[in-house]
N, C-alpha and C positions, 0 to 999 in steps of 0.2 A: 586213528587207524594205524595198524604196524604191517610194512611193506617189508617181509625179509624172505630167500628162495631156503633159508634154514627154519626147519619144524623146531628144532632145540631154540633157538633165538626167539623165534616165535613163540614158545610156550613159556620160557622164562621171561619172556617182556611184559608179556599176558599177566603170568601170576602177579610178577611183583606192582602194575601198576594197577590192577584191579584190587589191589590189597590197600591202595591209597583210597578214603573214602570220596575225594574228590574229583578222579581220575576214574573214567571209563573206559574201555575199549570195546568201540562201535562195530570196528570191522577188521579182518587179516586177511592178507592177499600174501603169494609168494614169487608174483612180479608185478612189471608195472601192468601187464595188460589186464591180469585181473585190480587191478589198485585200481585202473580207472573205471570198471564195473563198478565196484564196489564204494567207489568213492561215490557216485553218483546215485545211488542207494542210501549209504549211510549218511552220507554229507558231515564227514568230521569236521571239527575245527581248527586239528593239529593233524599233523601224519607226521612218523615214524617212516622215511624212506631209507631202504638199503641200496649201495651203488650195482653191486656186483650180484645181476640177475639173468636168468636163461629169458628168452624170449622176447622182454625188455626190459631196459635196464631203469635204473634210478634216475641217470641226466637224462635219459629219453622220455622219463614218464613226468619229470618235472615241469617242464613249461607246459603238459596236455592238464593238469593238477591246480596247475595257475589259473589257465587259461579257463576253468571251472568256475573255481573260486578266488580272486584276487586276494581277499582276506582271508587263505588257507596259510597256516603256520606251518612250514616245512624242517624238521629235523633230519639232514642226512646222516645217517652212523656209515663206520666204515671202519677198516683195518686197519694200522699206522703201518702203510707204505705211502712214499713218494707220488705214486701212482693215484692213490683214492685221497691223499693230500691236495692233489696240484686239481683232480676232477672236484673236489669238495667246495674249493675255493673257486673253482668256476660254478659251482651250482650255487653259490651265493650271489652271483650276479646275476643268475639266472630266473632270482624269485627265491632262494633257499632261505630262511628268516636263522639257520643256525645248523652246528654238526654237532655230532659226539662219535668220539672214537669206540671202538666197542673194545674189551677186555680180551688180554690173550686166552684168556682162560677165565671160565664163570665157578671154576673151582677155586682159587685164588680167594683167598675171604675177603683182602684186603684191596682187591682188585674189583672184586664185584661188588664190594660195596660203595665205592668210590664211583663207580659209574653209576649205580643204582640211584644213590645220591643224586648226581649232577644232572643225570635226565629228570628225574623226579623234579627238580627245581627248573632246569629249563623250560619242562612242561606246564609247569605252575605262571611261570614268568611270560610266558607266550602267550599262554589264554589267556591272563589277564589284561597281555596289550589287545590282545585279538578282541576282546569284549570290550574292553573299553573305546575301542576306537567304531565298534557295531554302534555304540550308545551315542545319542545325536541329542541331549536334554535343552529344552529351553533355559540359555541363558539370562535370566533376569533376577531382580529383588522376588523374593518369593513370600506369601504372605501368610499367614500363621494355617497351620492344618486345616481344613472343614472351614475353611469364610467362607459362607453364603454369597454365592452370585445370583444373576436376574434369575427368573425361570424356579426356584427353589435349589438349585443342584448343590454341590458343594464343590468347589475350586481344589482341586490337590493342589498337595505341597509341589512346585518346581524346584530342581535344583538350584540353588544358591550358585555365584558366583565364585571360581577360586580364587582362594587367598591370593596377593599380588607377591611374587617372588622379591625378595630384598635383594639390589645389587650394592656390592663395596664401592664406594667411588675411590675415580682414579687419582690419584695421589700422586701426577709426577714421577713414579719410582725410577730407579735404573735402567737404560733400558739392559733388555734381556744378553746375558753369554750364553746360554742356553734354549730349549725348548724340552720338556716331559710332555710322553701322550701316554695315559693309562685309557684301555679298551676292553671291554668283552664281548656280550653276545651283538652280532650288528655290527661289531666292530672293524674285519678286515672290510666289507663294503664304504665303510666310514672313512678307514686311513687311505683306500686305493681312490678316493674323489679326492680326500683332504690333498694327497699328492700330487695328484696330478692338477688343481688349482697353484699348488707354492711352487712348480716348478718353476726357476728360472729368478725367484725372487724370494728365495732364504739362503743365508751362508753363516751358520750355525748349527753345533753339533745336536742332532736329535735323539734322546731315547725314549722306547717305544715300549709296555708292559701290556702285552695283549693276550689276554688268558684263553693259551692252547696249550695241546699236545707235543709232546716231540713231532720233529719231523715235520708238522705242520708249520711251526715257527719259521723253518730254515725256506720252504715253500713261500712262504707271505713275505720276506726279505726278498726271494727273486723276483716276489710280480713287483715289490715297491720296487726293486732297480729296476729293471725293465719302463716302469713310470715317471720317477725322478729323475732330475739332472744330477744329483751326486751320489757316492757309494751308498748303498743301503745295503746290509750284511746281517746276518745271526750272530751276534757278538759272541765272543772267544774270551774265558780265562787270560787275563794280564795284557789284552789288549790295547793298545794304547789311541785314544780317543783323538781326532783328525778335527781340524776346527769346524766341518762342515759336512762329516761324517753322519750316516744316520744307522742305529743300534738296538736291534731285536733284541729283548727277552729271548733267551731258548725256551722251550718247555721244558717243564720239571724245575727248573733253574730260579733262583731271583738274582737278580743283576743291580749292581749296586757301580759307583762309580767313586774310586780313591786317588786322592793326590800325591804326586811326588814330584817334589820342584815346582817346577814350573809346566809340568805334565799330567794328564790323568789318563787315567789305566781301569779299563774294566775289572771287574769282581764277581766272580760267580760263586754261586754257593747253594748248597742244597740245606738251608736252615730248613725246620717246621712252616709250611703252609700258614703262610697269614690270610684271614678271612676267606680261611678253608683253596686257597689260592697258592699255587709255586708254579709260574711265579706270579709275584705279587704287586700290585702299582707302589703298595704302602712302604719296602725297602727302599726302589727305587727312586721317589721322593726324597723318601728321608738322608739317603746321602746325596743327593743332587742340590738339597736345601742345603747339606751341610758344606760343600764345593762351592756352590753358588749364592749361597743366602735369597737376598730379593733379587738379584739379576738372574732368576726364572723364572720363564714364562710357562704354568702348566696349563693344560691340556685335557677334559676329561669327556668322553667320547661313550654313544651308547654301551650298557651292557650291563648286564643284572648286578645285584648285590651293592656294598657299600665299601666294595676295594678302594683306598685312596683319599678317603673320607677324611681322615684325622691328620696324616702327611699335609693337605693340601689345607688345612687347617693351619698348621704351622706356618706352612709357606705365605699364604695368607695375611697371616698375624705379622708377618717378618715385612711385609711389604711390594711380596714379589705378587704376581699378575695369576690368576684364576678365570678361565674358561673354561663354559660347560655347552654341552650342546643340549638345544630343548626338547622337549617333549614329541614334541610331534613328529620330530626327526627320526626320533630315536627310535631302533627298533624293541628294545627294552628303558625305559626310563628310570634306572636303579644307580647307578653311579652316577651320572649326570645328578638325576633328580637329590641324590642326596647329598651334593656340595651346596647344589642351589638352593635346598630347602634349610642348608645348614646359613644362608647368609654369608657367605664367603666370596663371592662369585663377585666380577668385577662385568663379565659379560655372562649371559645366558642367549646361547645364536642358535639357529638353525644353522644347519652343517654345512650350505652354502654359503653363510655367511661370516664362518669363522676364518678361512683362509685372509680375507681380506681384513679381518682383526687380528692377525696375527702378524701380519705385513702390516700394521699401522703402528702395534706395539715397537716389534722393531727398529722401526724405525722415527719412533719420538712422536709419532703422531696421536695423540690420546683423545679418544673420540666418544 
């Protein structure tokens, strides 16, 4: 369903996702009071919610949308100000499963197609957690097609059990001067619990690669200060890194971290988009590994795709320490899922469980 009080929005979100053969749209409402007629009618599985509406808005229509369907995927879109930044990141606590910025312009070729893209794939990525977690199979040995049971009937096939995830064993390494967290969709819900569990018991500099928007980056830095006990910031060009500092990715940006002396100093750069990503977990790794080698400790937290994938790979291989969070947690299982399925992983936690392995890593405790 697409909730926006714009006929033009609305009729281009229509075309272009009706033109994907996978992608439906059930219903369009142009606020929330018709979204919640109409949701009740069509009963989507995803909505398209816009903030900024006459009569009711987006955060008003969102906890009535929940409160519906608990397993409703909420996409907020919205404008890149400060304003539908700082409301966006409240409606992710609020039940939102994820946002997209909308384009200053749908005439921009490169602009629309960049958003066209990313919703398309967030909407892909949602429904399939959304379905997969409808789906309740009996877990057991399941036995071959058509076996005959009592009665004449024939037994369907049962899902099979899954594969058992391979974890690296812990090896003693160093412990950590570092911590890396690569995140995406699910992700600021994930770092604002992660923080506010390590408050009071990390003293070590953190960087964080959470694929947003401008403006929104600088937003999710203030709610982590507001959470944590130590600086947390939008990191800056030639910055220089605090033993216990913590270091937002900007949007647009990949952030990288270079040494001099006995100092290190942030690096921003507007390279090409890795895995279609700026910024990217996969730079920020790779010079954190190169600063740090095995004394870090990464971090990979819900969120679609396979940002981080081959960085933590290295890191990995080097000796340094790989956490992922599971499945269940996760509101996308795409970066996670694919450190862990890659064998890498020295833990695979539910996300309340990571803070307290990350606090045992630290501090020599290998568990």
């Amino acid at each position: 369903m697409i909730v926006d009080d714009s006929a033009v929005i609305r009729g281009f979100l229509t075309r272009w996702l009706e033109a994907e053969a996978d992608i439906e749209v059930v219903a369009i409402a142009s606020n929330g009071v018709q979204a919640l007629r109409e949701f009740d009618r069509a009963r989507p599985e995803l909505v398209i919610l816009d903030i900024e509406m006459p009569e009711m808005d987006g955060l008003t229509a969102l906890p009535a949308l929940v409160k519906r369907d608990p397993d409703v995927q909420v996409i907020m879109a919205s404008t890149l100000t400060r304003r539908n930044a700082d409301v966006s990141l409240k409606a992710l606590s609020m039940g939102a499963a994820d946002y997209i910025a909308k384009p200053e312009s749908t005439r921009v070729v490169n602009e629309k197609e960049l958003f066209q893209r990313s919703l398309v794939e967030k909407i892909r990525a949602l429904g399939a957690t959304r379905r997969a977690r409808a789906r309740t199979p009996v877990i057991m040995p399941a036995p071959a097609s058509g076996t005959p049971v009592p009665g004449g009937a024939v037994q369907p096939k049962l899902v099979a059990e899954k594969k058992p995830i391979e974890l690296r064993p812990l090896k003693s390494p160093p412990v950590p001067r570092a911590i890396a967290i690569g995140s995406s969709t699910g992700g600021p819900q994930a770092l604002f619990k992660l923080f506010e569990a390590l408050k009071g018991k990390v003293s070590l500099p953190i960087f964080i690669t959470q694929h947003m928007p401008e403006t929104f980056t600088a937003i999710m830095a203030e709610h982590l200060n507001r959470i944590y006990d130590k600086e947390c910031i939008e990191a800056k060009q030639g910055q220089k890194v605090s033993r216990d500092g913590v270091y937002v990715a900007p949007g647009n940006w990949h952030m990288t971290v270079a040494g001099k002396g006995d100092d290190l100093f942030i690096r921003l750069n507007q390279e090409p988009p890795e895995n279609y990503c700026r910024p990217s977990v996969e730079p920020m790794l790779r010079s954190l590994h190169t600063v740090f080698g095995a004394q870090l400790l990464t971090v990979i937290l819900t969120g679609m795709g396979r940002d981080g994938l081959e960085a933590s790979r290295k890191i990995a291989d080097a000796g340094g320490i790989v956490i992922a969070q599971d499945e269940e947690t996760s509101v996308v299982w795409g970066m996670p899922g694919a450190v862990a399925n890659a064998g890498i992983c020295n833990r695979v936690l539910p996300l309340q469980e990571i803070p307290q392995s990350i606090e045992d890593v630290i501090n020599g405790r290998l568990v």
